[in-house]
NUTOR-610004 format. One record per residue (C-alpha): residue in three letters; x, y, z. Coordinates in steps of 0.2 Angstrom, whole numbers, plus 5000, padded with zeros to 4 digits. Layout:
% residues N
aa;xx;yy;zz
ala;X;Y;Z
...
***
This chain:
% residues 350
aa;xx;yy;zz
unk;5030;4923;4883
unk;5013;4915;4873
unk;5001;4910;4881
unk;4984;4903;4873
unk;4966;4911;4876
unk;4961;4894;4884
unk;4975;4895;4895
unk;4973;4915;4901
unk;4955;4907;4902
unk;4960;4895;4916
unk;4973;4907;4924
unk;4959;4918;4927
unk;4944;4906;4931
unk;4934;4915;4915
unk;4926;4909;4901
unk;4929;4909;4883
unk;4918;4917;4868
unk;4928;4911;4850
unk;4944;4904;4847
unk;4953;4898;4863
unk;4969;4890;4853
unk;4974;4908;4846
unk;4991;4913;4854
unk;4995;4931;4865
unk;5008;4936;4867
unk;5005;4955;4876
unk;4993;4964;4884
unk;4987;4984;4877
unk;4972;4996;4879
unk;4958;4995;4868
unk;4965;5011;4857
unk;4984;5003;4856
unk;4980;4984;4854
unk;4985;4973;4837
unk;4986;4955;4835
unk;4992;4943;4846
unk;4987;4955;4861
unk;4974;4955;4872
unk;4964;4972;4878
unk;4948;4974;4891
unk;4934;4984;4893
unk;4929;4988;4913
unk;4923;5004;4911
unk;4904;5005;4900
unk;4910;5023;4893
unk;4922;5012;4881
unk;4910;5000;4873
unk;4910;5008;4855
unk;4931;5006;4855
unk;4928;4987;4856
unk;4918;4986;4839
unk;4935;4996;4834
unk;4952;4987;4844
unk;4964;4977;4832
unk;4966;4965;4847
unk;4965;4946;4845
unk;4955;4945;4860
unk;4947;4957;4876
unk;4944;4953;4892
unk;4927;4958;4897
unk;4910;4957;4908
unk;4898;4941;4906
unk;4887;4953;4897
unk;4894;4961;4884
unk;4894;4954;4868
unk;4905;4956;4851
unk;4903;4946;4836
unk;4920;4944;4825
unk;4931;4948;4843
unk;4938;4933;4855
unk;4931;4936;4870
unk;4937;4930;4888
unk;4922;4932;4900
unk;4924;4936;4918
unk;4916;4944;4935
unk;4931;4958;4936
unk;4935;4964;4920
unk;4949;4974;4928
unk;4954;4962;4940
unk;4957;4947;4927
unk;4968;4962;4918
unk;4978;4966;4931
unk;4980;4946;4933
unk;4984;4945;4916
unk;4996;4959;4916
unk;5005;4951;4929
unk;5008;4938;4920
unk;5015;4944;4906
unk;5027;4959;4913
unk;5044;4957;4913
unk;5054;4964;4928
unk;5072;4968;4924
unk;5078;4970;4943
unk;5098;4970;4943
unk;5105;4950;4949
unk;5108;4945;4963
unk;5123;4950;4974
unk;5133;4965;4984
unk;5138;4979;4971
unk;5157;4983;4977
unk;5153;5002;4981
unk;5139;4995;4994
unk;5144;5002;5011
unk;5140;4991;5025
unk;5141;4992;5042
unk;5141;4980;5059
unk;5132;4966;5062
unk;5121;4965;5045
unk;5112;4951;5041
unk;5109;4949;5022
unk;5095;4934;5016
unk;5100;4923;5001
unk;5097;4930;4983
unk;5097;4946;4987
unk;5102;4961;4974
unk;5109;4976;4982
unk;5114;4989;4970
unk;5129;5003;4969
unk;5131;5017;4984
unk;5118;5007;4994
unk;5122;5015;5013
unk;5119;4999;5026
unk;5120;5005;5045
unk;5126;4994;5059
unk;5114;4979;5068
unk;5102;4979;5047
unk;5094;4963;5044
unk;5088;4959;5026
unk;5076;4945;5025
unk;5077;4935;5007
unk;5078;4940;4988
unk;5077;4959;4992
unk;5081;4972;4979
unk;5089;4987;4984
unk;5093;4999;4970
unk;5107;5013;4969
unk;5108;5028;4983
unk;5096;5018;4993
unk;5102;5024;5015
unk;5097;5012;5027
unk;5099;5017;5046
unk;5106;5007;5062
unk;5094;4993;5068
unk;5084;4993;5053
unk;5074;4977;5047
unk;5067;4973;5033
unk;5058;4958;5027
unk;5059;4946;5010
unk;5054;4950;4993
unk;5055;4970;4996
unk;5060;4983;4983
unk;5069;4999;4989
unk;5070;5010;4973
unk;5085;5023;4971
unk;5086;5034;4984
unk;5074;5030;4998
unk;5080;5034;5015
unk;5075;5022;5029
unk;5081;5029;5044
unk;5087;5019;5062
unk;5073;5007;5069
unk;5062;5008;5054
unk;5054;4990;5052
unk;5047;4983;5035
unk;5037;4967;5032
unk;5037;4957;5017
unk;5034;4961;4998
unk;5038;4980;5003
unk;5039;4989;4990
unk;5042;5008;4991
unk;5049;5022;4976
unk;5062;5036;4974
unk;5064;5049;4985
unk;5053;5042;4999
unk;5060;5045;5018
unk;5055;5034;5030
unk;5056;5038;5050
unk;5060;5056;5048
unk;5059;5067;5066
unk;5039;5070;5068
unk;5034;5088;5069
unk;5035;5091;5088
unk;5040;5107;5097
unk;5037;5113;5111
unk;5030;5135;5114
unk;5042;5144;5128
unk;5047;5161;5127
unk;5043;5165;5110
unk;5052;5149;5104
unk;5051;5132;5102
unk;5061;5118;5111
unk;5064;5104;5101
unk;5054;5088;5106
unk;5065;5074;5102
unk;5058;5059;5091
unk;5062;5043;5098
unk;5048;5032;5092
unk;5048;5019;5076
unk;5039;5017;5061
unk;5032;5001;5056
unk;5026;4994;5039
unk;5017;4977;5036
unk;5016;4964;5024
unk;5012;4969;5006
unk;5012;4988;5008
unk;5016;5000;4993
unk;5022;5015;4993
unk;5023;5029;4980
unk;5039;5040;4978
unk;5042;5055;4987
unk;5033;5051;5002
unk;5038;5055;5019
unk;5032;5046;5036
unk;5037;5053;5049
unk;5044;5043;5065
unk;5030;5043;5080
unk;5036;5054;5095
unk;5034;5039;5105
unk;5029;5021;5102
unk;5025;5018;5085
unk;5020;5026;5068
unk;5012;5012;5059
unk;5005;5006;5042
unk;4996;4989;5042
unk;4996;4976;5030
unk;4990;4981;5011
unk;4990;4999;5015
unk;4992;5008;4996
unk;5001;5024;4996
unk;5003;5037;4979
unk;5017;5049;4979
unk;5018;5065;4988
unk;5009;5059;5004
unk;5013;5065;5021
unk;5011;5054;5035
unk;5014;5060;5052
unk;5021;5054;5070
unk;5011;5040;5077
unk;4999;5038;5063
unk;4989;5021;5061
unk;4982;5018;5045
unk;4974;4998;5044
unk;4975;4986;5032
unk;4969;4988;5015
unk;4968;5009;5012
unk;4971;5019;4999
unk;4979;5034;5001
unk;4979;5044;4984
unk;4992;5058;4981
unk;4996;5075;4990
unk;4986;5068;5005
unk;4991;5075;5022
unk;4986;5065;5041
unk;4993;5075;5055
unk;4998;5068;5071
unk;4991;5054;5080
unk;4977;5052;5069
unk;4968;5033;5066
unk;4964;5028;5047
unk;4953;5011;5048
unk;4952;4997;5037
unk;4946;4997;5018
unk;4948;5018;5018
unk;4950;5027;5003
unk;4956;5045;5006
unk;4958;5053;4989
unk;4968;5066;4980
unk;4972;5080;4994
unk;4962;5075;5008
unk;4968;5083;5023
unk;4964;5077;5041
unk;4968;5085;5057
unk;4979;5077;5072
unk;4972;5064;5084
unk;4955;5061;5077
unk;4947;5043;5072
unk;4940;5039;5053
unk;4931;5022;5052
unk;4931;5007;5042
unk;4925;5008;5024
unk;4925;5027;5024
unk;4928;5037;5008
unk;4932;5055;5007
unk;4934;5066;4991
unk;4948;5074;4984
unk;4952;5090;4992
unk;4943;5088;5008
unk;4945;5093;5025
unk;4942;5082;5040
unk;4940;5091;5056
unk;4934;5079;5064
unk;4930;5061;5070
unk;4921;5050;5055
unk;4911;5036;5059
unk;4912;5018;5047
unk;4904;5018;5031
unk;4900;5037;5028
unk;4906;5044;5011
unk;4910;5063;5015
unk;4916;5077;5004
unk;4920;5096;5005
unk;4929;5108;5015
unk;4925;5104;5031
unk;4921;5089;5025
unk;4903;5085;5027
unk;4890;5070;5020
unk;4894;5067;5002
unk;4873;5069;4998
unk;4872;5086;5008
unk;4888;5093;4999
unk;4881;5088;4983
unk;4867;5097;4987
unk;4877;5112;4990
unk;4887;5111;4976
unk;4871;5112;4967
unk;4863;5127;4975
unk;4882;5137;4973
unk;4878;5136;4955
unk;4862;5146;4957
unk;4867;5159;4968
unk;4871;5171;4957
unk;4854;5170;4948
unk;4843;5168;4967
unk;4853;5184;4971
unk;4848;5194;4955
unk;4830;5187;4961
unk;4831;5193;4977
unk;4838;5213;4972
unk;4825;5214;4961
unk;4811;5207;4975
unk;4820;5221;4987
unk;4817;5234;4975
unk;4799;5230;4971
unk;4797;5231;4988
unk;4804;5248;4992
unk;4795;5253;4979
unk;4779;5246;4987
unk;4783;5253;5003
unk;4786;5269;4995
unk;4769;5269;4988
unk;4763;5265;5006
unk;4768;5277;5014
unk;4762;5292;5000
unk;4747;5285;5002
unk;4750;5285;5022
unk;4754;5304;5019
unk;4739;5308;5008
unk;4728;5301;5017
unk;4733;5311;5034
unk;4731;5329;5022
***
């Protein structure tokens, strides 16, 4: 595929400094780009690289300038490159059709155009909504549904009742609807609590590989519309998360805990069961959430506290060591004042 300047111009809404009737026919970093591909620059730090890139043109802020280089002007330097990218990748999912090692079971609806690959596992009473692709090793449970446009990659497991909106898309070796952690104490033991909730996932989720999300214990486990999950997540029964997170990889939510719209938790966040995080809340990597977060707070740490204060903290950590050097050699001046005192004390009672 080419498409001229001018027309990744349009496609974009951006605008053009130089030649828009040159061709492009691939999109590269600022390091690996040669002609006939364009490259961007959305992060300031990489400024210098674009008086260096062998691109034909880069995709960048209204107020960065180049002389010699093509430019293509827009508002989201990273958002047009994304567009962009879109454009031009090629997706080589396999065709449509039933491959003749597919197991299916009773009752299973199948949509038109679909592409379901070798060893696929279908259980009884599945419905599968249009051009679906379902790779090799995939299992799908009894009274499954699934929506239109979803990718299943090899080997992911949805297990019975799961249900999946459209444009799903989820990687290898993720479980969905596993038994939620539940036991009961007694004796020493613990009694089995069985998990006879579903999960749900909406429209245009993603999910990473190796995942699991665990069914709720009752009612439903569910992950709202946008929701963008990175590999090695675990999600546990009767979580919500709303639309439009981000949760990066190795993060942990315990049971029945909220996550609210437009959250970002990142890499190995952990939060504690049955508690409530706001809208628009961030939390930094490796933090622990103890407790409920109100909207809009930005928290980091272990427990995780307001992101200014544990800056601060961070700060003074680093000076310990000298303030306590400080602080041994005040003691000792001071016994040795008292020291002094007291011989004086002592002399004076003679």
């Amino acid at each position: 595929m080419e498409k001229t300047l001018a027309e990744l111009a349009e496609y974009v809404q951006g605008t053009i400094v130089g030649d828009g009737t040159i061709s492009i026919a691939g999109v590269a970093g600022l390091d690996e780009a040669g002609q006939g591909e364009i490259t961007f620059l959305a992060n300031p730090k990489y400024r210098p690289k674009l008086e260096q890139t062998q691109a034909s043109a880069a995709i960048v802020a209204p107020d960065v300038e180049c002389s010699g280089l093509n430019l293509l002007k827009v508002s989201n330097p990273y958002l047009a490159f994304a567009q962009i990218l879109t454009l031009f990748s090629q997706k080589f999912h396999p065709p449509a059709g039933i491959h003749h090692t597919c197991q299916l079971g009773e009752e299973v609806s199948i949509g038109d155009l679909c592409a379901i690959g070798a060893y696929v596992s279908i259980g009884n009473h599945v419905r599968i909504g249009d051009r679906t692709v379902i790779y090799p090793g995939v299992v799908i449970g009894d009274r499954v549904t699934i929506g239109s446009d979803v990718v299943l990659y090899p080997n992911v497991s949805l297990l019975q009742e799961v249900s999946l909106g459209n444009r799903v898309i989820i990687h290898s070796g993720t479980v969905v609807g596993s038994d939620g952690f539940g036991f009961a104490p007694v004796g020493g033991q613990y009694y089995k609590i069985p998990q006879i909730g579903s999960v749900v996932i909406d429209d245009d989720v993603e999910i990473g590989a190796n995942v699991a999300i665990d069914r709720a214990t009752l009612g439903e486990t569910h992950i709202h519309r946008g929701v963008k999950i990175d590999n090695l997540v675990q999600i546990a029964h009767n979580v919500v998360i709303d639309e439009h997170s981000v949760v990066v990889s190795q993060v942990g939510i315990s049971g029945s805990t909220k996550v609210g719209k437009h959250v970002t938790l990142a890499g190995q966040v952990g939060l504690v069961g049955h508690i409530r995080i706001g809208d628009h809340v961030m939390i930094g990597a490796q933090s622990g959430v103890t407790k409920s977060v109100p909207e809009k707070s930005i928290l980091s740490g272990s427990p995780a506290v307001d992101q200014r204060m544990w800056k601060k903290s961070q700060v003074s950590l680093l000076k310990l060591p000298d303030a306590l050097k400080r602080i041994r050699a005040m003691e000792r001046k001071i016994q040795e004042l008292e020291e002094q005192l007291q011989s004086l004390a002592e002399s004076g009672n003679e």
